[in-house]
Biotite code that builds the C-alpha atoms (Angstrom):
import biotite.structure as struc

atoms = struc.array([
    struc.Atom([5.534, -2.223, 11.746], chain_id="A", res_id=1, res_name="UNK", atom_name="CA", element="C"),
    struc.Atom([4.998, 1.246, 10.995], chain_id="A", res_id=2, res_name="UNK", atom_name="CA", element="C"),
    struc.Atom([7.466, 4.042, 8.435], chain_id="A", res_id=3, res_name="UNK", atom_name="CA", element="C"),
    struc.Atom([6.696, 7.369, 8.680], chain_id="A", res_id=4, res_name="UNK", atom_name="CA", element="C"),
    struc.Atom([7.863, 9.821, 5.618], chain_id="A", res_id=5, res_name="UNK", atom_name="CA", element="C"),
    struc.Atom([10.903, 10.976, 7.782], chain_id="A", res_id=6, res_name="UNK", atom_name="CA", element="C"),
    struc.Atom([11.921, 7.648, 8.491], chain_id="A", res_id=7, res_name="UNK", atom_name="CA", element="C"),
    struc.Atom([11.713, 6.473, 5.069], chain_id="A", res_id=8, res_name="UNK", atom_name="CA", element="C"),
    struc.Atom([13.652, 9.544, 3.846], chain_id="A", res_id=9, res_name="UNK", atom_name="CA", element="C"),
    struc.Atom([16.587, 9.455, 6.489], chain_id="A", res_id=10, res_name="UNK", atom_name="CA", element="C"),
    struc.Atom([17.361, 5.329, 5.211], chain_id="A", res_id=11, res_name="UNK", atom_name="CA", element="C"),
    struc.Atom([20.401, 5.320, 2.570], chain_id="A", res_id=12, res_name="UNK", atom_name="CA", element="C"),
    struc.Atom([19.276, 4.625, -0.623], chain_id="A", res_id=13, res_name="UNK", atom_name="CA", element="C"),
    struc.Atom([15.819, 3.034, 0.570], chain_id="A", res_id=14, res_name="UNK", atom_name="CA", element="C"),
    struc.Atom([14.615, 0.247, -2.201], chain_id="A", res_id=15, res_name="UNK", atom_name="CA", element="C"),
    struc.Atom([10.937, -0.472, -1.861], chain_id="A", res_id=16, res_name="UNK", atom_name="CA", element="C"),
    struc.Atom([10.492, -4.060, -3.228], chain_id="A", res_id=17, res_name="UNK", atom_name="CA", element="C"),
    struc.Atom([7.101, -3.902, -3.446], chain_id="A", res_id=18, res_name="UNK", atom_name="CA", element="C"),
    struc.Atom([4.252, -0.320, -2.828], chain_id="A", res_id=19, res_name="UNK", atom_name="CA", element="C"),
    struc.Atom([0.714, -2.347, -1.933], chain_id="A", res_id=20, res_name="UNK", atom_name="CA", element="C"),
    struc.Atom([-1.557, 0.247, -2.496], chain_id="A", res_id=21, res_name="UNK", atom_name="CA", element="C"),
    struc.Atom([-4.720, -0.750, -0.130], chain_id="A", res_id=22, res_name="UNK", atom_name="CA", element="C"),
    struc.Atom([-8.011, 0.048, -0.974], chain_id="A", res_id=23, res_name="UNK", atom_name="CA", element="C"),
    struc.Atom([-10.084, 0.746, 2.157], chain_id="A", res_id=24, res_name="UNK", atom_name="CA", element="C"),
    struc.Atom([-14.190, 1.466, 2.393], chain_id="A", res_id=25, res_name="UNK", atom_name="CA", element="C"),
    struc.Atom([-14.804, 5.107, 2.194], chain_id="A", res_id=26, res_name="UNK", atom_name="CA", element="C"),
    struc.Atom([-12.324, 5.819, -0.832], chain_id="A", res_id=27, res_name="UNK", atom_name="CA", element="C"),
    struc.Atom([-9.493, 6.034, 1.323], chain_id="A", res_id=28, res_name="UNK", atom_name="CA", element="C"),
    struc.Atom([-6.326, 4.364, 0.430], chain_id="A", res_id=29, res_name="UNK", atom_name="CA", element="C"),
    struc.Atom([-3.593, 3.285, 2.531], chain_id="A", res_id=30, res_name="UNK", atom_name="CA", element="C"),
    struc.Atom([0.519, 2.144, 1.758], chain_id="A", res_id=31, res_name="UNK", atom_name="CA", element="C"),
    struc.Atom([1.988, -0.532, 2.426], chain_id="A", res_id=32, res_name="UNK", atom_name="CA", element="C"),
    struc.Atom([5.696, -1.167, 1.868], chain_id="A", res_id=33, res_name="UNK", atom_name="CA", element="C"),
    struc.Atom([8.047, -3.941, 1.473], chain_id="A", res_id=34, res_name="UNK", atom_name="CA", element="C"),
    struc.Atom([11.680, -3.182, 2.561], chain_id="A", res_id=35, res_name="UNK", atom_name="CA", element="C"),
    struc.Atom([14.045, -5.421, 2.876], chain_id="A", res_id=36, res_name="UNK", atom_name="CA", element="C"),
    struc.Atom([11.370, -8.438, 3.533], chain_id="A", res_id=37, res_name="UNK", atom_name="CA", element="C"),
    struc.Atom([9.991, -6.182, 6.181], chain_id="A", res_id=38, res_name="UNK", atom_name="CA", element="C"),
    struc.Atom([6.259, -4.961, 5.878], chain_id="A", res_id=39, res_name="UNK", atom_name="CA", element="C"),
    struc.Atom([5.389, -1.293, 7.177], chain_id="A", res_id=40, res_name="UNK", atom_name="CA", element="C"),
    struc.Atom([2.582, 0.480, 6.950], chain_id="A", res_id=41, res_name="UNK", atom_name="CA", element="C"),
    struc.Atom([3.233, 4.381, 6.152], chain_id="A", res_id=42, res_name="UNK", atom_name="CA", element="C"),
    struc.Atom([2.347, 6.217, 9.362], chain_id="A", res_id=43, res_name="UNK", atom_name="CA", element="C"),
    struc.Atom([2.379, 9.734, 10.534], chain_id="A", res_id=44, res_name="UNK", atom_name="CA", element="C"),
    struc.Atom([4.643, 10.998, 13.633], chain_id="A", res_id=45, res_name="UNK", atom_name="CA", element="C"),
    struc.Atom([1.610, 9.811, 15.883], chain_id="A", res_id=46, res_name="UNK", atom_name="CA", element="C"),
    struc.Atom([1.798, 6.098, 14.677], chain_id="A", res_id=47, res_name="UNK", atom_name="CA", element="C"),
    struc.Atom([-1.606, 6.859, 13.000], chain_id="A", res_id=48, res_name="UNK", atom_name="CA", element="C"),
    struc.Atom([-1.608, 5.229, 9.381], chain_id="A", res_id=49, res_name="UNK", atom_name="CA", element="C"),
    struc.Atom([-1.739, 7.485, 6.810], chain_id="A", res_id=50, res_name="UNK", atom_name="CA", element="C"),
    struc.Atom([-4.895, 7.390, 4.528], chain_id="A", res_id=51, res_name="UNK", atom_name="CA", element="C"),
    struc.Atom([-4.658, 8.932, 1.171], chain_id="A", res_id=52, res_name="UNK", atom_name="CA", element="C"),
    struc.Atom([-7.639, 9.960, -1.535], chain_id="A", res_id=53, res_name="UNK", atom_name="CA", element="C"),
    struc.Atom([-6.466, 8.335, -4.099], chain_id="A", res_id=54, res_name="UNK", atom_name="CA", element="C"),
    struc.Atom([-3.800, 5.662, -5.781], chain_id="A", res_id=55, res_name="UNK", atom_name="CA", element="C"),
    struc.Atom([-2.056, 8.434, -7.613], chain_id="A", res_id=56, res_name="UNK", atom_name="CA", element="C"),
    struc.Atom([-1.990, 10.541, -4.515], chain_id="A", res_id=57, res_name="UNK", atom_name="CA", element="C"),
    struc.Atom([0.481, 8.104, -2.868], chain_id="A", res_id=58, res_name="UNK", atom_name="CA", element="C"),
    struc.Atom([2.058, 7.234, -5.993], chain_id="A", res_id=59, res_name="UNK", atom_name="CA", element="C"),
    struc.Atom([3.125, 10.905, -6.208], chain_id="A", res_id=60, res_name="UNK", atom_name="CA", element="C"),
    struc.Atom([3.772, 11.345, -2.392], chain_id="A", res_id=61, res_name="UNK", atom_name="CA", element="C"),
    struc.Atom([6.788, 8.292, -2.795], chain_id="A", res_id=62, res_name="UNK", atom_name="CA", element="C"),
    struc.Atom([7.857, 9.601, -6.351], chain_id="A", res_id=63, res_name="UNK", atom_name="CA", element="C"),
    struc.Atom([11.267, 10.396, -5.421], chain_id="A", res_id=64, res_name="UNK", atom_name="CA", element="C"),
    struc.Atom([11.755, 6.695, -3.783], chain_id="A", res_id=65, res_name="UNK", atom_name="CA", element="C"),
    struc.Atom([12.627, 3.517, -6.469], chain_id="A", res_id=66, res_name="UNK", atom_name="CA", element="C"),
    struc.Atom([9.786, 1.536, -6.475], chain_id="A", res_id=67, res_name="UNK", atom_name="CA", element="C"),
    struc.Atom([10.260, -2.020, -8.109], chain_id="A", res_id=68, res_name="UNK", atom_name="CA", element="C"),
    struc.Atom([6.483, -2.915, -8.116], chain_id="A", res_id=69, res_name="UNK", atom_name="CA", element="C"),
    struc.Atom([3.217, -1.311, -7.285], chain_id="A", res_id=70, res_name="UNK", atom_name="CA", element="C"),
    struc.Atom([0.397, -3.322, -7.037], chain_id="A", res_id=71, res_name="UNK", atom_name="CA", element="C"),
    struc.Atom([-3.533, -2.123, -6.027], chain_id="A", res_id=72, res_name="UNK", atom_name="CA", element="C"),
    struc.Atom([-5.218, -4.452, -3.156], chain_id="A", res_id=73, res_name="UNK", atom_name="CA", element="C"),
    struc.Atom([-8.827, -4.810, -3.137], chain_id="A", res_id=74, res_name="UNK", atom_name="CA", element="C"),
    struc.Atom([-10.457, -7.050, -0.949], chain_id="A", res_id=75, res_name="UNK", atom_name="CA", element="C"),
    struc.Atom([-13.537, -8.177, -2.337], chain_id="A", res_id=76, res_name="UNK", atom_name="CA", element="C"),
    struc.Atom([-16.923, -8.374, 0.089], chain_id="A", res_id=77, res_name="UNK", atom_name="CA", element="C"),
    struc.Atom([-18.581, -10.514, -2.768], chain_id="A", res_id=78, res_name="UNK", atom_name="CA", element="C"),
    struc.Atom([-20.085, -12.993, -0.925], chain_id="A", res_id=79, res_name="UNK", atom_name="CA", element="C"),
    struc.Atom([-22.134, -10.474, 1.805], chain_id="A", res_id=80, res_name="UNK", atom_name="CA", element="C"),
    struc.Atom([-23.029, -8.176, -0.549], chain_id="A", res_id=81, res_name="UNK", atom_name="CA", element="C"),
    struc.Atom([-24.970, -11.463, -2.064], chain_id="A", res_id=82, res_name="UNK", atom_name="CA", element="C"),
    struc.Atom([-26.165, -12.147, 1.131], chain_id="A", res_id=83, res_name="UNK", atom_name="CA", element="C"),
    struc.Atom([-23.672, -15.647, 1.829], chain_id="A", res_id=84, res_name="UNK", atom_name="CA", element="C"),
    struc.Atom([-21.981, -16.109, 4.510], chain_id="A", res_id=85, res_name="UNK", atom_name="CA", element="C"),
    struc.Atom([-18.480, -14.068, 4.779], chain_id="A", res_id=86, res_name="UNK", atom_name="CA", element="C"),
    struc.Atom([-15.549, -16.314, 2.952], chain_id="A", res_id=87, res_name="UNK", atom_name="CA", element="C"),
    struc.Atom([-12.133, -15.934, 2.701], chain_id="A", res_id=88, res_name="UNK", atom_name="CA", element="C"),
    struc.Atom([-11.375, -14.441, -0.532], chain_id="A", res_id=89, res_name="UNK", atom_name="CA", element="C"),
    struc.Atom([-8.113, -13.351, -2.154], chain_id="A", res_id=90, res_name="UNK", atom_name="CA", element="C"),
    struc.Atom([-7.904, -9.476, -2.655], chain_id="A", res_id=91, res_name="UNK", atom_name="CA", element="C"),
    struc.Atom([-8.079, -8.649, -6.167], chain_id="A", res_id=92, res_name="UNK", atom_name="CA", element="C"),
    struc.Atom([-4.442, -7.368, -6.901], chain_id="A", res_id=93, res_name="UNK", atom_name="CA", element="C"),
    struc.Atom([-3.911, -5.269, -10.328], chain_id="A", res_id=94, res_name="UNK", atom_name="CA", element="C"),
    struc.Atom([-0.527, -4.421, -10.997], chain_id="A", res_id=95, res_name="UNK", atom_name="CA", element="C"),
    struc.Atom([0.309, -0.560, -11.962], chain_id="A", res_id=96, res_name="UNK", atom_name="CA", element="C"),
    struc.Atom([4.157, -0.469, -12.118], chain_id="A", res_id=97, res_name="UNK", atom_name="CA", element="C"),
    struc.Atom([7.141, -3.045, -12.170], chain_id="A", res_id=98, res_name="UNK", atom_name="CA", element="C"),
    struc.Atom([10.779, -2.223, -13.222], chain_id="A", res_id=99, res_name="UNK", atom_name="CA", element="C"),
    struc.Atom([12.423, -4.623, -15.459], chain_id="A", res_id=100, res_name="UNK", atom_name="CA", element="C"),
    struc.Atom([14.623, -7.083, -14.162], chain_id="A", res_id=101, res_name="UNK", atom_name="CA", element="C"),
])
C-alpha cells in the first residue's frame, strides 16, 4: 500500500513502528513504513514512490513523526557481481535509531 506525506500527516497521532530506509541502485533511497502492522511505501499524490538522495534526507523529511526504529535495507547482489548464479540473500539491515522500551 502506498502513504503519501498528506496522508501520513492528517492520521491522529501516527506511530511508525518501524522507518525501512531502502537502498535502491543509482543512490536513490526509498521509505518504507510500518503502521499499525501495515506496510506502505511513501508515495507522492500520483501514487509514484518517492525516491530520496540520501538516508538523512528522509530521516529529516519524517522528523516531526515518532519513529520507534529505523533500520537501512541493502540488498546485496554478491553473488552476480562474482559472476554465480543470482541467490536469495538477506538484505543487509543496519540499525540507525530505536527508542527505548
Amino acid at each position: 500500500m502506498r502513504i503519501t506525506l498528506d496522508q501520513l500527516r492528517s492520521l491522529q497521532n501516527p506511530v511508525i513502528d518501524l522507518l525501512e530506509i531502502l537502498s535502491l541502485e543509482g543512490q536513490h533511497y526509498m521509505a518504507r513504513l510500518s503502521l499499525d502492522g501495515k506496510l506502505f511505501l511513501l508515495s507522492d499524490r500520483q501514487g509514484t514512490t518517492s525516491l530520496f538522495r540520501s538516508a538523512w534526507q528522509i530521516q529529516d523529511t519524517l522528523a516531526s513523526f515518532t519513529i520507534r526504529e529505523t533500520q537501512v535495507v541493502h540488498p546485496s547482489a554478491y553473488h552476480e557481481m562474482v559472476g554465480m548464479k543470482p541467490a536469495e540473500i538477506e538484505p543487509l539491515r543496519i540499525r540507525v535509531q530505536r527508542q527505548k522500551s
